[in-house]
N, C-alpha and C positions, 0 to 999 in steps of 0.2 A: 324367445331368446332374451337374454338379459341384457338390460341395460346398462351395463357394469361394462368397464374396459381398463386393461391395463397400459404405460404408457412407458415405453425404451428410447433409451437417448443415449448415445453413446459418446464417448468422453477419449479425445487424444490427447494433450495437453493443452488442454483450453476449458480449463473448470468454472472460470467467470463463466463462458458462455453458456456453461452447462449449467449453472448452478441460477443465470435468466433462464435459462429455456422452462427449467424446471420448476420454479416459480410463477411464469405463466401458467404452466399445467395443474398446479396446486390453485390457484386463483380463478381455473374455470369454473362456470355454471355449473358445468358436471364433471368435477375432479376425478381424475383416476384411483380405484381401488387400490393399487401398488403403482409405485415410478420405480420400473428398475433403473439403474445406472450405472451402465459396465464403460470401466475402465478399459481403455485398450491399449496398454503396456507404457503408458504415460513416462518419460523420464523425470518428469518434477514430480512435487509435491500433489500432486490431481488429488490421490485416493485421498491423503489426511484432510484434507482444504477442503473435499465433496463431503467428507465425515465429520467435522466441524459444523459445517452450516446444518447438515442433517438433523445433526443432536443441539444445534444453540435454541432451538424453540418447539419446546412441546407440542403445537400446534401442528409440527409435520407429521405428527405420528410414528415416530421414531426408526429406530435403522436396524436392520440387520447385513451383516456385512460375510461374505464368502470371496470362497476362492475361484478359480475355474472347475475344478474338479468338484469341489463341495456342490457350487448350481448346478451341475449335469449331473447327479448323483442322485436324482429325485427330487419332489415335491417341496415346496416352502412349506414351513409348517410357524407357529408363533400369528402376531397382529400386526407387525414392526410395518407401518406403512413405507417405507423408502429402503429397498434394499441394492447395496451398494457393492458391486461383481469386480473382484480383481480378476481381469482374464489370463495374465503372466506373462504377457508378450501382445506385438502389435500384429493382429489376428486376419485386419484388412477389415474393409467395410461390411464383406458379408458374415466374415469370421467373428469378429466379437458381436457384431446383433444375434448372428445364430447363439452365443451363450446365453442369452437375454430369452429369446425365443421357445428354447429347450427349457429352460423354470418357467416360464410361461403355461405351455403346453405343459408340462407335467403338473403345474400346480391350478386349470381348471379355467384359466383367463378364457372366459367366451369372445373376445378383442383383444386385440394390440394395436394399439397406436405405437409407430416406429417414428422418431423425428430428430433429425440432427438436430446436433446440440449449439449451433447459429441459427436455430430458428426462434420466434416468438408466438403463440397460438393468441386468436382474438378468445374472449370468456365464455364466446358461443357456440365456438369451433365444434368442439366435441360434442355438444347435443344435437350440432347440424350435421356431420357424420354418424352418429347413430341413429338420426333419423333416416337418414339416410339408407343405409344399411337396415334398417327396421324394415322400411318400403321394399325394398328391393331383393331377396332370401339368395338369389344368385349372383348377386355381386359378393365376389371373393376381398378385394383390392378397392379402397376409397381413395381416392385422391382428395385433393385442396384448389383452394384457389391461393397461390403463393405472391407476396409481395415482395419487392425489394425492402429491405430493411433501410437503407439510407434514401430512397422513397416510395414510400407507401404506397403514393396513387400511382405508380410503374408497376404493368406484370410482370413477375417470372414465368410465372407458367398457370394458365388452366389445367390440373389435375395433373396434367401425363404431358407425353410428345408421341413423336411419329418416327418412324426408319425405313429407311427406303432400304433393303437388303444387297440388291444388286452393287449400291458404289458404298454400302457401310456406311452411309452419312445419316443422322440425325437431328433432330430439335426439339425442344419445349413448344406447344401449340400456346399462342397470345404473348410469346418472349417479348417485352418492349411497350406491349399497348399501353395506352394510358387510360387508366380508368378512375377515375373519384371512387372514395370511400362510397360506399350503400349503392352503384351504381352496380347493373347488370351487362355483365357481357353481351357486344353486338353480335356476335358471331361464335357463340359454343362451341367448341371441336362435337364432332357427331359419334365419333369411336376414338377409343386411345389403342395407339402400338403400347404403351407401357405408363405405370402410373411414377409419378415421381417421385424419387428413394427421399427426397428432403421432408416429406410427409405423405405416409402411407397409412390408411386406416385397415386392418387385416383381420378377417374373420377368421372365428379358429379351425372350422369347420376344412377351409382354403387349405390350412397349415396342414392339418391333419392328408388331405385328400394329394394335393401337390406335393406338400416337403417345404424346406429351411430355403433360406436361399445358396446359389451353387457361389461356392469359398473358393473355387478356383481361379475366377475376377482378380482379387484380391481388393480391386478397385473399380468403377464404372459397369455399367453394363449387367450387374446382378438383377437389373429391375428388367430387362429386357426377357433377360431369361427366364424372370419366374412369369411373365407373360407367354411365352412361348410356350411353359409347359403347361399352364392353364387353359392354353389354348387346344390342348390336347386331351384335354377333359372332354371330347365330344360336346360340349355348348353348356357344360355345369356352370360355368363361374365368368361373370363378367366381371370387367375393369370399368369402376365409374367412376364418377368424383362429385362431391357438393360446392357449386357456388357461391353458397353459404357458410361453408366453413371457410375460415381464412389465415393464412398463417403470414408471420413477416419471417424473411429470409434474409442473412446478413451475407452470404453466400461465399463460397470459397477458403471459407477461416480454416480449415483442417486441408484443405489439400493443394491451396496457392490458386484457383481456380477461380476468376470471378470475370465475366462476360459485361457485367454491368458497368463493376469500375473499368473496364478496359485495359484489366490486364493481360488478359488473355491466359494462355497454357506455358509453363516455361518447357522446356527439352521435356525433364522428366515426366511432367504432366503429361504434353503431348506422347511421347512413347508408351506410355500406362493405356493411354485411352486408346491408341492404334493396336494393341496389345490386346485388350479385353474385347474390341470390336471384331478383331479377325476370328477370335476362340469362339464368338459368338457365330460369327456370320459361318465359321468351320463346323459347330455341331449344329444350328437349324437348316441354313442353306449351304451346303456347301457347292452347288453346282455356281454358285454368286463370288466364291472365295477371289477367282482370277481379279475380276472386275473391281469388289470389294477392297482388296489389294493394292491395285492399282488406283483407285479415286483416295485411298489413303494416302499414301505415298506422296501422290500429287497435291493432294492440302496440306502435307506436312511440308514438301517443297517451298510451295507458297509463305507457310507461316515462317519458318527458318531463317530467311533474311532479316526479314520486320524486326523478331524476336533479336535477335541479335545486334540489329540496329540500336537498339532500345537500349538493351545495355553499355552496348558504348557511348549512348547517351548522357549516361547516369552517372 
């Protein structure tokens, strides 16, 4: 298998972040072959501003730029390293990476690295998930080891998290710990329920055998699912992650979402995530929907006063 990977980062209107993220990934040990970078239906200036910095220095390896329709039409063809995807509209999480995904897979990527565009990768990231991935032929899904971006030695997460199906509830496994740079985890998760959408390392081999991820999420929960249905592979494809590879996470910039700073979920946010966890908990387990429902419901209860306290604080 080759040691060549491509790398997707998807862009709402937040092209600084996108335009760090993707500078890290050019600055790795082992840069990516292509960095797609699809737009997803941005109101400002995203696409010109992400095509600017593309073309200001030869050294990127220059751009080729499409529409939605043009990427899903076939194969990349040209050398343009950084190709840059207008998707025409705000697609949802799994909706515009799937544009990224489909020129990928038609155009030969034996990898994709997927990674939100608030992240930052360390310059070693990528040769410790392909190593990774080298060892191991049935891992489909790499994970990370993710840091907070405003502090470093704070987990986000080891690789993945866990879900308890019965009440719909979830977590990131090590959310919190504090660990020092070069320091090893006391306590590695042993298996992942799901690898984490903020950096996901993807075998093409996975994409091919599974599928894209499911756009009917819109938001949350896509990484659950494409767990589940690898889970149905009869024992083809594991879910790992390198502790070696490390990314920083500035977390919640595109969707209001940050656990770290203590903002918590506002209304919409929380109704999005009860929303993709029930659709979830409805096509794998649905004999868990009642219950499921119910422990929803009652966290949103809970969080509903606080939240609104909050604001009339402000």
């Amino acid at each position: 298998m080759s040691r060549s990977y491509w790398a997707l980062v998807l862009n709402y209107g937040r092209w600084r972040e996108t335009i760090r993220c993707a500078e890290s990934l050019l600055a790795s040990v082992e840069s990516p072959e292509r960095l797609i970078l699809c737009d997803n239906g941005s109101g400002d200036d995203s696409l010109e501003a992400l095509a600017r910095w593309a073309e200001e220095d030869s050294r990127r390896g220059g751009l080729r730029r499409f529409s939605r329709a043009q990427a899903e039409a076939g194969a990349l063809s040209g050398d343009e390293r950084i190709v840059l995807i207008d998707t025409g509209a705000n697609l949802g999480y799994a909706g515009g990476n799937n544009v990224g995904l489909r020129l990928g897979l038609a155009s030969g990527a034996p990898h994709v690295w997927l990674l939100n565009n608030d992240t930052t990768v360390f310059p070693d990231a990528a040769s410790a998930l392909l190593d990774h991935m080298a060892a191991r032929e049935r891992c489909g899904l790499c994970g990370a080891l993710t840091r907070y971006m405003d502090d470093p030695e704070v987990v986000q997460c080891l690789g993945g998290g866990w879900f308890a199906p019965l009440w719909g509830r979830g977590g990131l496994h090590g959310d919190g710990l504090r660990l020092p740079l070069g320091a090893e985890p006391p306590d590695p998760p042993e298996r992942l329920d799901y690898v984490n959408g903020a950096s996901v390392f993807i075998r093409r081999e996975f994409l091919l055998d599974v599928g894209l991820m499911e756009e009917a999420y819109f938001l949350y929960c896509e990484e659950l699912d494409w767990a589940a249905r690898a889970a149905r592979s009869r024992g083809r494809w594991e879910l790992c992650w390198s502790p070696r590879a490390q990314v920083l996470h500035a977390e919640g910039l595109s969707t209001g979402v940050s656990n770290r700073r203590g903002k918590g979920r506002g209304l919409r946010q929380a109704l999005t995530l009860l929303r993709s966890r029930l659709l979830y908990t409805w096509k794998f387990h649905p004999l868990c929907l009642p219950m499921a429902l119910a422990g929803q419901v009652w966290a949103l209860a809970r969080k509903l006063p606080r939240r609104l306290g909050s604001r009339a604080a402000e």
